[in-house]
FIKOLZA-1660 file (N, C-alpha, C; in steps of 0.1 Angstrom, whole numbers, plus 5000, padded with zeros to 4 digits):
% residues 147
   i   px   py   pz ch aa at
   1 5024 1439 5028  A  X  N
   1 5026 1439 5014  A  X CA
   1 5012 1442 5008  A  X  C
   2 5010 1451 4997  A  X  N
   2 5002 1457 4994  A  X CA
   2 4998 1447 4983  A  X  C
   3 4982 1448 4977  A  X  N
   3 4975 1434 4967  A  X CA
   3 4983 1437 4955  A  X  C
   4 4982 1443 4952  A  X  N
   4 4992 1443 4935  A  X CA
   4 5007 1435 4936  A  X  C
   5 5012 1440 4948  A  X  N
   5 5029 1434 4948  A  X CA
   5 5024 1419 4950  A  X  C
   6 5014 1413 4958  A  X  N
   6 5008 1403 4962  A  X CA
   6 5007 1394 4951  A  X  C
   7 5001 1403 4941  A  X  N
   7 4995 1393 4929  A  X CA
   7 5007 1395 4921  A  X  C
   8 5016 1400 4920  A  X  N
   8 5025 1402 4911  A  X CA
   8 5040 1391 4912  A  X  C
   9 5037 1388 4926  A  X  N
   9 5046 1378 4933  A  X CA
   9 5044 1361 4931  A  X  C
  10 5032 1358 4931  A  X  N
  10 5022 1351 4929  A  X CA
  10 5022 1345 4913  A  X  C
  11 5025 1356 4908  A  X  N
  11 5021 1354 4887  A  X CA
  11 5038 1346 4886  A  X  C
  12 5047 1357 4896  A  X  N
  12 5063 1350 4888  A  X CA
  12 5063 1345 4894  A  X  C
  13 5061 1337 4905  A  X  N
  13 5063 1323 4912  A  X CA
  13 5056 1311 4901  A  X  C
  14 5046 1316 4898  A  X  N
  14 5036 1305 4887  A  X CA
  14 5042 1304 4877  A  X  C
  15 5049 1318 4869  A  X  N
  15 5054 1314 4853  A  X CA
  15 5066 1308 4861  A  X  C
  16 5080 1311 4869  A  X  N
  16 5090 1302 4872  A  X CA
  16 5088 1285 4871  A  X  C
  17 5075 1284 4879  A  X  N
  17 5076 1271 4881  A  X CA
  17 5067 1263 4872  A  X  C
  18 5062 1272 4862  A  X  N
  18 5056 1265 4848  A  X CA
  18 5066 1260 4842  A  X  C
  19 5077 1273 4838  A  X  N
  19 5087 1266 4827  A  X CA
  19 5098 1258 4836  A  X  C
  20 5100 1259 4848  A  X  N
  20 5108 1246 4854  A  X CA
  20 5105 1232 4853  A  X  C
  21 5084 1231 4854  A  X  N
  21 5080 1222 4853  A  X CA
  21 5081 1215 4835  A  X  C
  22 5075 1224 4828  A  X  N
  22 5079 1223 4809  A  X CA
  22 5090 1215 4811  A  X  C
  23 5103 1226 4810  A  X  N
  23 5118 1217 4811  A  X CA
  23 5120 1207 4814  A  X  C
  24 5115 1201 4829  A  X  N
  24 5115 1187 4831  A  X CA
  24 5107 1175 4824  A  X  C
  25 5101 1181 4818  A  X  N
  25 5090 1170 4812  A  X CA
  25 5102 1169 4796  A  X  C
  26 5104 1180 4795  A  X  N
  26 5108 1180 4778  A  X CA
  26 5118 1175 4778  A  X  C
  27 5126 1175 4790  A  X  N
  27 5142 1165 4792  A  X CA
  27 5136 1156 4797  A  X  C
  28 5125 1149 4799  A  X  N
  28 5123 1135 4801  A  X CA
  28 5120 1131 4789  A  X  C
  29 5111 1134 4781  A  X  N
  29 5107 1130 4768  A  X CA
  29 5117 1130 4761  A  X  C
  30 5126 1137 4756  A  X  N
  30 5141 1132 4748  A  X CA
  30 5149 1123 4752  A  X  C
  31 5153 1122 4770  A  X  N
  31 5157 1116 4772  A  X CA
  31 5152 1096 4771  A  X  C
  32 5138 1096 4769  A  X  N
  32 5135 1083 4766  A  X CA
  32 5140 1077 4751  A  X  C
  33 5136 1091 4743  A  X  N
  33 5139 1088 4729  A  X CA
  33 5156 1089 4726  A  X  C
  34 5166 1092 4733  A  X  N
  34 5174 1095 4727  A  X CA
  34 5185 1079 4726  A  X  C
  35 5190 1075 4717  A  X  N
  35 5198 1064 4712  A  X CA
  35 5211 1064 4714  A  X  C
  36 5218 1067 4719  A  X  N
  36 5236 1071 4714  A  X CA
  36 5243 1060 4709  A  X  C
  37 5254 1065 4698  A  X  N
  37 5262 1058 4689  A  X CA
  37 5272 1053 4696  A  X  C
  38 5278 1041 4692  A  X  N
  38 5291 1033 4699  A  X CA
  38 5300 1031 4687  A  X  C
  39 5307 1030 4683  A  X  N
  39 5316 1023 4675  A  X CA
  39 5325 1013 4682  A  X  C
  40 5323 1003 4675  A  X  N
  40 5330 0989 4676  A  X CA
  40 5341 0990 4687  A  X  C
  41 5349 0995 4688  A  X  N
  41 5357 0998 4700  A  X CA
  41 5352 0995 4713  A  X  C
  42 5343 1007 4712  A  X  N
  42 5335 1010 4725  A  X CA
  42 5323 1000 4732  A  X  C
  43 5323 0990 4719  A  X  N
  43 5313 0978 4722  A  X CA
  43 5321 0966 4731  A  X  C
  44 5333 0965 4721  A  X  N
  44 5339 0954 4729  A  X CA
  44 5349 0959 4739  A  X  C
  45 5350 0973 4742  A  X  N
  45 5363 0978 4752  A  X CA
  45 5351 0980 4767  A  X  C
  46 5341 0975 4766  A  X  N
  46 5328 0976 4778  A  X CA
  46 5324 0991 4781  A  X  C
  47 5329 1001 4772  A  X  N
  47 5322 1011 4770  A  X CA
  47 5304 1017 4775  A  X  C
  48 5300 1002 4763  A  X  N
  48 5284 1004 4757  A  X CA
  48 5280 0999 4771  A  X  C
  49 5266 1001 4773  A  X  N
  49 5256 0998 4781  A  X CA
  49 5250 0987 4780  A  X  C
  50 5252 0975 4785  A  X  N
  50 5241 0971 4782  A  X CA
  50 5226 0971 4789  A  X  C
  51 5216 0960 4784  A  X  N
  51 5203 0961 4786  A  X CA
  51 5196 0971 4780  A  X  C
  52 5206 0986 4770  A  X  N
  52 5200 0997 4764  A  X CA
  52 5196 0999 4755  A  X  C
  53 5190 1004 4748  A  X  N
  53 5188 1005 4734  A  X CA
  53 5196 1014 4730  A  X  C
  54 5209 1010 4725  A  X  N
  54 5217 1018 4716  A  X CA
  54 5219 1016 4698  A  X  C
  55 5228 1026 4695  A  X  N
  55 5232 1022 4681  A  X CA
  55 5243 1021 4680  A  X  C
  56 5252 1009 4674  A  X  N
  56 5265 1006 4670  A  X CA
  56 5267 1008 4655  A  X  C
  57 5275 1011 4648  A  X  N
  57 5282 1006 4636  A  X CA
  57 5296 1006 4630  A  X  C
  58 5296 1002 4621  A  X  N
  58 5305 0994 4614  A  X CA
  58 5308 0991 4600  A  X  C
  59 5316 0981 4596  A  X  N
  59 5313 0975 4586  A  X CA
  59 5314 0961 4587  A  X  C
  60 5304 0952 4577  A  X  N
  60 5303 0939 4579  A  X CA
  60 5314 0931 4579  A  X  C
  61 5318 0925 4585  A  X  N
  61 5327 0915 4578  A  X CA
  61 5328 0907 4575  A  X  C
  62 5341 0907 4562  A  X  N
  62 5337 0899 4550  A  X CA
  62 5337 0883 4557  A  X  C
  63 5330 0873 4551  A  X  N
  63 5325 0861 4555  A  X CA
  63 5321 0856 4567  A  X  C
  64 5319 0864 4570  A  X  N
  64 5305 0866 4588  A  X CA
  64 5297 0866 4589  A  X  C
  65 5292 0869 4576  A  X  N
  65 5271 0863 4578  A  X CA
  65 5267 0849 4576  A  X  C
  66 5260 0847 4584  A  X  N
  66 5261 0834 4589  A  X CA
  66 5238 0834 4586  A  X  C
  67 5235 0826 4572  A  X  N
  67 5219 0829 4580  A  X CA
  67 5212 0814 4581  A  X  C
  68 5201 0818 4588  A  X  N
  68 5195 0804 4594  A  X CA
  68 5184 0800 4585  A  X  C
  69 5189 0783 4576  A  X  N
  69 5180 0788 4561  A  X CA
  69 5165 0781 4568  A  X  C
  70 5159 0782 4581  A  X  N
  70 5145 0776 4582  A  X CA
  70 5137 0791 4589  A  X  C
  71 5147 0802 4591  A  X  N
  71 5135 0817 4594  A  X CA
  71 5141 0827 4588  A  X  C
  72 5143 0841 4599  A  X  N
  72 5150 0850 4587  A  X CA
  72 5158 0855 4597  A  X  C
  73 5166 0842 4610  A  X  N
  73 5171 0850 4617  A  X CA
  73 5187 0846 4612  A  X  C
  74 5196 0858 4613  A  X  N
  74 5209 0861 4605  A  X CA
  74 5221 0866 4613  A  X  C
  75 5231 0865 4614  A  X  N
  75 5243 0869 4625  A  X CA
  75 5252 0867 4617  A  X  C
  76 5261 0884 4623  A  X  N
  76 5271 0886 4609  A  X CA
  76 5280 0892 4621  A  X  C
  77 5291 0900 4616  A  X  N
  77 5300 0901 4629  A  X CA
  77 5306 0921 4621  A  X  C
  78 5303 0931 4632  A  X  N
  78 5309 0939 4625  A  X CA
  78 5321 0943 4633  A  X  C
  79 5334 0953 4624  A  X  N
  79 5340 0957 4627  A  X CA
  79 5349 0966 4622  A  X  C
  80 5355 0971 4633  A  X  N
  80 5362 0991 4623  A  X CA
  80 5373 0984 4617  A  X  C
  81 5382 0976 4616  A  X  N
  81 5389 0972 4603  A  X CA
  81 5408 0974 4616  A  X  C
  82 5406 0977 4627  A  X  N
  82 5414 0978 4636  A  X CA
  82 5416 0969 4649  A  X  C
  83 5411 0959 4652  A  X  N
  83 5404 0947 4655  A  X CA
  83 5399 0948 4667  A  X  C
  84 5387 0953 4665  A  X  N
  84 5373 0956 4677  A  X CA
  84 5365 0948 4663  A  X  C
  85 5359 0938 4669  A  X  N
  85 5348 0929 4663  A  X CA
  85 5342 0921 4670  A  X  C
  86 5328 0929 4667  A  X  N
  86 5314 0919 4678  A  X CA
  86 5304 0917 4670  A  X  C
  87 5294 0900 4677  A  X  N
  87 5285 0897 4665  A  X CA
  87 5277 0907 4668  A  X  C
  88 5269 0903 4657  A  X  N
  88 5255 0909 4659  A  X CA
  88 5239 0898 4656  A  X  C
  89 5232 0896 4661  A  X  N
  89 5221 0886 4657  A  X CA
  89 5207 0893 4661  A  X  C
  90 5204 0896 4641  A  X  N
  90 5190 0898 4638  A  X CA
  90 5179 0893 4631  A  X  C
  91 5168 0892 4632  A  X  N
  91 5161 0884 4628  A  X CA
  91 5147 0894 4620  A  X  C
  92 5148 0891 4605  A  X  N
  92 5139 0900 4601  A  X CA
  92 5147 0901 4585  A  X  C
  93 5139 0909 4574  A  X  N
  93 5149 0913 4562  A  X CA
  93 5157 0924 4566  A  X  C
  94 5166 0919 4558  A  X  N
  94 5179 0928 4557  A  X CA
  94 5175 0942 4545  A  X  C
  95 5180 0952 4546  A  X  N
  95 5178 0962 4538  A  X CA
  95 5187 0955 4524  A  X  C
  96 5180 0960 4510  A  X  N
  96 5186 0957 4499  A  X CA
  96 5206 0961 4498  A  X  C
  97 5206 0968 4507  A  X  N
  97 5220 0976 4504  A  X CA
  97 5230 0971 4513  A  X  C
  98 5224 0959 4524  A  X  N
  98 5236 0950 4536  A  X CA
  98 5242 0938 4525  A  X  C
  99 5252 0943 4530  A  X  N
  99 5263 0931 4519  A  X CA
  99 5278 0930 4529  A  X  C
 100 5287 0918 4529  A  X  N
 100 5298 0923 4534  A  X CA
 100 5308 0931 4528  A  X  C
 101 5314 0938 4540  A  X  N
 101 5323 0947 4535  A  X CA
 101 5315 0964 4535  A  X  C
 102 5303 0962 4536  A  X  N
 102 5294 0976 4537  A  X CA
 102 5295 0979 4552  A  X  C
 103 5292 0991 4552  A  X  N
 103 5291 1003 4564  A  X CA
 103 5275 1003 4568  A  X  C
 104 5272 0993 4581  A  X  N
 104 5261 0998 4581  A  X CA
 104 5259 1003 4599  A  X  C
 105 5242 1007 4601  A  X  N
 105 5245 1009 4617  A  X CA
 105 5233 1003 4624  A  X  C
 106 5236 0995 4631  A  X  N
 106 5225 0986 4641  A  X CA
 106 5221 0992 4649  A  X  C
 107 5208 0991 4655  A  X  N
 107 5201 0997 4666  A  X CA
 107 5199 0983 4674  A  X  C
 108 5197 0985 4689  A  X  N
 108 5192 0972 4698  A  X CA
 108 5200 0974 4711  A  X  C
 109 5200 0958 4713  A  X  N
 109 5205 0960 4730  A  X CA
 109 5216 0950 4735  A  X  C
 110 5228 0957 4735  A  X  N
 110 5241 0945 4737  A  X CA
 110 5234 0940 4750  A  X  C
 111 5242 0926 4750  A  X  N
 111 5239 0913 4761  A  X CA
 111 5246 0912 4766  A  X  C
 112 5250 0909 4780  A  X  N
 112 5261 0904 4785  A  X CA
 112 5267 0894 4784  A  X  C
 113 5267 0890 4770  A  X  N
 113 5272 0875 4768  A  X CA
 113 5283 0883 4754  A  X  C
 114 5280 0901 4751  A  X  N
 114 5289 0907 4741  A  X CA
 114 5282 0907 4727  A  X  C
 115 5271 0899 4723  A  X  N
 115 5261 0900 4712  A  X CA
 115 5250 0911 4712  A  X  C
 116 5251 0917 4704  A  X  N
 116 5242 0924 4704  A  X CA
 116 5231 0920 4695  A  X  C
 117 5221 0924 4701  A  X  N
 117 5206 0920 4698  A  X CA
 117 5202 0929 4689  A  X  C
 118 5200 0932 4677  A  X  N
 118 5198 0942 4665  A  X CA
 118 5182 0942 4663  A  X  C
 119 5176 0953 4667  A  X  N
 119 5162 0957 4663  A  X CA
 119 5158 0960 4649  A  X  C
 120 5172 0968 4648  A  X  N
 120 5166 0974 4632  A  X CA
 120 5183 0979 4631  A  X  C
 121 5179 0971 4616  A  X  N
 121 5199 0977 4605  A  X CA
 121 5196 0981 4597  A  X  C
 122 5201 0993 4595  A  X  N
 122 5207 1002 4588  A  X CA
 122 5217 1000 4577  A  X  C
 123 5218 1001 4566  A  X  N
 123 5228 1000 4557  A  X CA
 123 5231 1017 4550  A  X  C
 124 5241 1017 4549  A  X  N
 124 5245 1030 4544  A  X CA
 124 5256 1033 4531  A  X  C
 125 5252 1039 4521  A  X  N
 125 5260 1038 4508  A  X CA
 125 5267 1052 4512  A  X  C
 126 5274 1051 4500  A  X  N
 126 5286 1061 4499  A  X CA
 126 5277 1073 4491  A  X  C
 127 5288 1081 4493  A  X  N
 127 5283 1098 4482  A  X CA
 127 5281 1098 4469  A  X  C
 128 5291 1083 4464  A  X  N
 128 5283 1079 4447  A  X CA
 128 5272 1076 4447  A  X  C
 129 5265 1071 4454  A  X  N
 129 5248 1063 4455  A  X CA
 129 5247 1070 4444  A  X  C
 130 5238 1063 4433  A  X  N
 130 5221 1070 4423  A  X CA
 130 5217 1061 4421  A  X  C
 131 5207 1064 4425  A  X  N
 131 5192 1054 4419  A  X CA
 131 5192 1050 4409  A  X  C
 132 5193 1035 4406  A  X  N
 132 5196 1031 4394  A  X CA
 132 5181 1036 4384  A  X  C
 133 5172 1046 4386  A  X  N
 133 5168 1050 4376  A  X CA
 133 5173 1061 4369  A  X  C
 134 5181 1069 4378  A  X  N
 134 5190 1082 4380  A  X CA
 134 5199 1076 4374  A  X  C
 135 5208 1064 4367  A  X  N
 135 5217 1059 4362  A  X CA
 135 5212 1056 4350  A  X  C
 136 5200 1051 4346  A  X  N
 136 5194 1049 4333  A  X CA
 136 5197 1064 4326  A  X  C
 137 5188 1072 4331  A  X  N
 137 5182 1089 4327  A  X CA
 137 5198 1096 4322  A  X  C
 138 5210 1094 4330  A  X  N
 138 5220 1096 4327  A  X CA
 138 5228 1092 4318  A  X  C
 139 5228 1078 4319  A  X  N
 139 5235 1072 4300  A  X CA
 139 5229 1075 4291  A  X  C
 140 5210 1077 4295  A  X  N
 140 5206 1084 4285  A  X CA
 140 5210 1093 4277  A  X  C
 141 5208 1107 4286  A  X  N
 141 5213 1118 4285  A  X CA
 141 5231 1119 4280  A  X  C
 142 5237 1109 4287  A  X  N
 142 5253 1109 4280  A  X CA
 142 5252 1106 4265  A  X  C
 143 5242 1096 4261  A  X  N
 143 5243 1088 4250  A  X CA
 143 5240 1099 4237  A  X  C
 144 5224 1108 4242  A  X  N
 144 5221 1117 4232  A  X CA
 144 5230 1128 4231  A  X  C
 145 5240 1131 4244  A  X  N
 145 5246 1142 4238  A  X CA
 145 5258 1139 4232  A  X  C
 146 5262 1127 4230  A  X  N
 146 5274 1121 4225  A  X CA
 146 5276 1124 4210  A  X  C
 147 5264 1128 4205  A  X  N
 147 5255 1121 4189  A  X CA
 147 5259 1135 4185  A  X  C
% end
């Protein structure tokens, strides 16, 4: 084999196994980061994983929050409204917008006791949401052009 085909064999063997090498790293690094969603079903049908860090959601249900008045730790119970219902117990503030009966989505790590351990919740509003400053500016604006 003559030096040019030599070194030419040598270059694509290096760029192959650069981007084989890239790829693997860059599917490891997503795959650390990535979360997948359960719905309530899938929590209590033994679907979900435990020990993982996943996300579940739901909606609260109504008279399930249960909080502990000496810290800020709180356990409420969600579920799709079809009767899949698991607690959940988090410790920390709740977002202004967790109320029962709201749609929110928990991140953490179901237990094998069926509780999941909530790192961080999520609350989620509907497509009406506005900022109740965005509600001011607007009756404003309704009020002056009423006149």
């Amino acid at each position: 084999m003559n030096p040019k085909r030599k070194t030419r064999l040598y270059l694509a063997v290096f760029v192959v196994v650069a981007v084989a090498g890239t790829t693997a790293a860059l599917m490891l690094a997503l795959e650390q980061n990535m979360n997948m969603f359960y719905p309530p079903q899938q929590i209590v049908d033994g679907t979900a994983p435990t020990a993982t860090t996943i996300r579940a959601g739901g909606m609260v249900k109504d008279g399930s929050v249960q909080r502990d008045s000496q810290s800020l730790a709180v356990t409420f119970t969600i579920t799709d409204h079809l009767g899949a219902d698991f607690s959940v117990a988090y410790t920390g503030i709740l977002p202004d917008l967790f109320r029962e009966g709201q749609g929110i989505i928990v991140q953490g790590e179901l237990g094998g006791d069926g509780v999941f351990a909530a790192s961080e919740v999520l609350a989620k509003h509907d497509e009406n949401y506005m900022p109740p400053e965005l509600i001011d500016l607007a009756a404003e604006i309704e009020g002056n052009s009423g006149s």
